[in-house]
N, C-alpha and C positions, 0 to 999 in steps of 0.2 A: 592293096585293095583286092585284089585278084585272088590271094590265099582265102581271104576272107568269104569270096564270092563262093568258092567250092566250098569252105564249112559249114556252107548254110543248106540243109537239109531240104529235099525236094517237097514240097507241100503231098504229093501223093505219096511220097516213100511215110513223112510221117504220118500218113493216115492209115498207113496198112500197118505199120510199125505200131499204131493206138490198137486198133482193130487186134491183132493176133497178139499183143501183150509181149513187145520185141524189144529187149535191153537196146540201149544208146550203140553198145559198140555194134550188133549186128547191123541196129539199122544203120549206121555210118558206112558200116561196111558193105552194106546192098545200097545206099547211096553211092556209093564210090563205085561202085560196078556199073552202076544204070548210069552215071556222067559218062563214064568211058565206053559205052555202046546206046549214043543219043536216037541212032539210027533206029533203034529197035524198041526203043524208050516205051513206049505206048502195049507194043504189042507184049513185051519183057512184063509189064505190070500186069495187063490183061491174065494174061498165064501164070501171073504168081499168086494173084487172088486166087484163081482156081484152084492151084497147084495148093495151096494153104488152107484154103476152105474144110478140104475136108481128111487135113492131118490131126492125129493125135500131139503130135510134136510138133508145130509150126517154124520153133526156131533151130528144131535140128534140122528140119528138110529142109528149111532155108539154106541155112550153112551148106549144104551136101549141093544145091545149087548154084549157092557163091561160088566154092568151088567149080560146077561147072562151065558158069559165067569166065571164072579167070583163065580154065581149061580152053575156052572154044566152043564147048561142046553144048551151051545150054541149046534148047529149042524150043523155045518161047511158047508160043501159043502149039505147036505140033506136037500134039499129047494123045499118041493114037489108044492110049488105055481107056481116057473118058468114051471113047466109041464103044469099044468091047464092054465095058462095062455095062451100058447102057442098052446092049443085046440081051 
């Protein structure tokens, strides 16, 4: 029962997975990242919407931050370029 419980896809993953037009395997695979950092869950989605919003590629910059996600390194909502930007 317990395998089953993690197959089942986060109702916001697959809502942004609808939204940005995300094959099954990415979005499993940014499911599977956002269960193993629950702590950060909320703020982790916060910043991918944004982070996605205004990609030409969404599921390549995706991937390039699963990677970061499995790295350590992602940083969620602290996106000091939307500031500069925004100058």
């Amino acid at each position: 029962n317990e395998q089953t419980k993690s197959e089942v896809i986060d109702s916001e993953v697959t809502e942004l997975a609808h939204h940005f037009k995300l094959d099954e395997r990415i979005t499993k695979d940014l499911d599977h990242q956002l269960k193993r950092r629950r702590s950060t869950f909320e703020g982790d989605m916060k910043a991918l919407w944004e982070i996605l919003e205004g990609a030409r590629n969404p599921a390549g910059l995706l991937r390039v931050k699963l990677r970061e996600m499995e790295d350590g390194v992602f940083r969620g909502t602290a996106t000091p370029d939307r500031d500069v930007e925004e100058l």
